[in-house]
C-alpha positions in Angstrom: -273.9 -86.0 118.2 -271.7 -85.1 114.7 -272.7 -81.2 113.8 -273.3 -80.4 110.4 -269.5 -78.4 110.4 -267.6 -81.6 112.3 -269.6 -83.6 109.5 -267.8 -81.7 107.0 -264.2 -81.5 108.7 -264.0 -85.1 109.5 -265.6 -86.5 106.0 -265.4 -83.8 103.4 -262.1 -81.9 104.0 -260.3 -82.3 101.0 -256.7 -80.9 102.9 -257.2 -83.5 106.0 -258.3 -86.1 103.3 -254.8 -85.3 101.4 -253.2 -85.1 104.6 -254.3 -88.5 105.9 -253.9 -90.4 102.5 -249.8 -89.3 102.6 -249.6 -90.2 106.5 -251.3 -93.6 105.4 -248.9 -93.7 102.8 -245.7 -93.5 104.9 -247.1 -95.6 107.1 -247.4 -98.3 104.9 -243.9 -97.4 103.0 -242.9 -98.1 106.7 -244.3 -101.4 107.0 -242.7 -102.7 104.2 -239.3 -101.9 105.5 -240.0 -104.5 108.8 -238.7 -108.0 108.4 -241.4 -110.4 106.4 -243.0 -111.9 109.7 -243.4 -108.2 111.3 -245.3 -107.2 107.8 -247.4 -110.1 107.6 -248.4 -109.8 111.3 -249.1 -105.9 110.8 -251.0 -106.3 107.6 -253.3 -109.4 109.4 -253.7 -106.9 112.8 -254.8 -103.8 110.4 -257.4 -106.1 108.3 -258.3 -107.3 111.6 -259.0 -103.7 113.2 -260.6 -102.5 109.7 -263.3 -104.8 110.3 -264.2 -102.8 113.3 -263.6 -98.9 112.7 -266.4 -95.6 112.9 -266.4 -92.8 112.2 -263.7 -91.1 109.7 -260.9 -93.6 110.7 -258.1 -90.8 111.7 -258.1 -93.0 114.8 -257.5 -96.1 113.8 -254.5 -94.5 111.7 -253.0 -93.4 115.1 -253.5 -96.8 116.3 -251.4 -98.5 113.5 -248.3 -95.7 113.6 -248.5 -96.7 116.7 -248.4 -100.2 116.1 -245.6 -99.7 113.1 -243.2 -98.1 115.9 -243.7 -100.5 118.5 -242.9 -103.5 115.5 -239.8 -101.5 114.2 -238.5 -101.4 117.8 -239.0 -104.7 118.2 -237.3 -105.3 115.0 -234.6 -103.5 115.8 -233.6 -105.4 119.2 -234.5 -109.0 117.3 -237.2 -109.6 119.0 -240.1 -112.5 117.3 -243.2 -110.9 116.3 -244.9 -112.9 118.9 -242.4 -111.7 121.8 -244.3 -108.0 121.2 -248.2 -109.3 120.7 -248.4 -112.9 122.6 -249.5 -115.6 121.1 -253.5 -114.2 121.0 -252.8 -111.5 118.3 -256.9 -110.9 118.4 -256.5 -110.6 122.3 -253.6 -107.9 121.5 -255.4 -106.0 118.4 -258.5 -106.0 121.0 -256.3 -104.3 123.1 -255.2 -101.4 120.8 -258.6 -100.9 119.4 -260.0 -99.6 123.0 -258.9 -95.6 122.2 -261.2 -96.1 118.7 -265.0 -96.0 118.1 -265.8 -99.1 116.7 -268.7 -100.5 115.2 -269.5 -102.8 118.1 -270.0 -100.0 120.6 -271.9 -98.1 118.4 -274.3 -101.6 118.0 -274.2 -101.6 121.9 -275.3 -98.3 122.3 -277.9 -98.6 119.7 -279.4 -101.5 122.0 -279.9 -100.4 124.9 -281.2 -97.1 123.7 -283.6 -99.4 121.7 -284.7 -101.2 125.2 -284.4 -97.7 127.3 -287.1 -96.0 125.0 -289.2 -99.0 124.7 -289.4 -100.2 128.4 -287.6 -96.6 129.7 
């Protein structure tokens, strides 16, 4: 459960705020310098994994540098887009997203607390 002061940390810092809008920032400024298939890949991943983030989304922001180095090596030793996420990009993106809180577990918890309390 979020206390009142993590509330506040993780939502209404202005300094992390600032912080995380110039990390996002370089990040993306990053993206744009991989080749046009590794960009449109990235961008469709990141959509992809938006759909699904909690919470403050510091997390998911970890996953995606992440994601940006593992492209720019790639890049860099010519590899295909594909070569680094398969041919199931979902499958892959599924993959990164288990370190993150997503909606979905949230909605999975929610249920069976729902059924616990009823028929507990």
């Amino acid at each position: 459960m979020t206390t009142v002061k993590q509330f506040f940390n993780d939502y209404i810092n202005p300094k992390r705020m600032l912080e995380g809008k110039r990390a996002y920032r370089e990040m993306m400024a990053r993206v744009d310098a991989l080749p046009e298939d590794y960009r449109f890949v990235f961008k469709k991943i990141q959509d992809y994994m938006w759909k699904f983030a909690s919470g403050n989304g510091y997390d998911m922001i970890e996953v995606q540098e992440g994601l940006v180095s593992l492209f720019e090596e790639g890049a860099a030793e010519g590899k295909s887009v594909l070569d680094i996420t398969g041919e199931d990009v979902s499958g892959f993106a599924d993959e990164l997203m288990k370190e993150v809180v997503t909606y979905t577990e949230q909605w999975s918890d929610n249920l069976n607390a729902d059924i616990a309390k009823k028929l507990g």
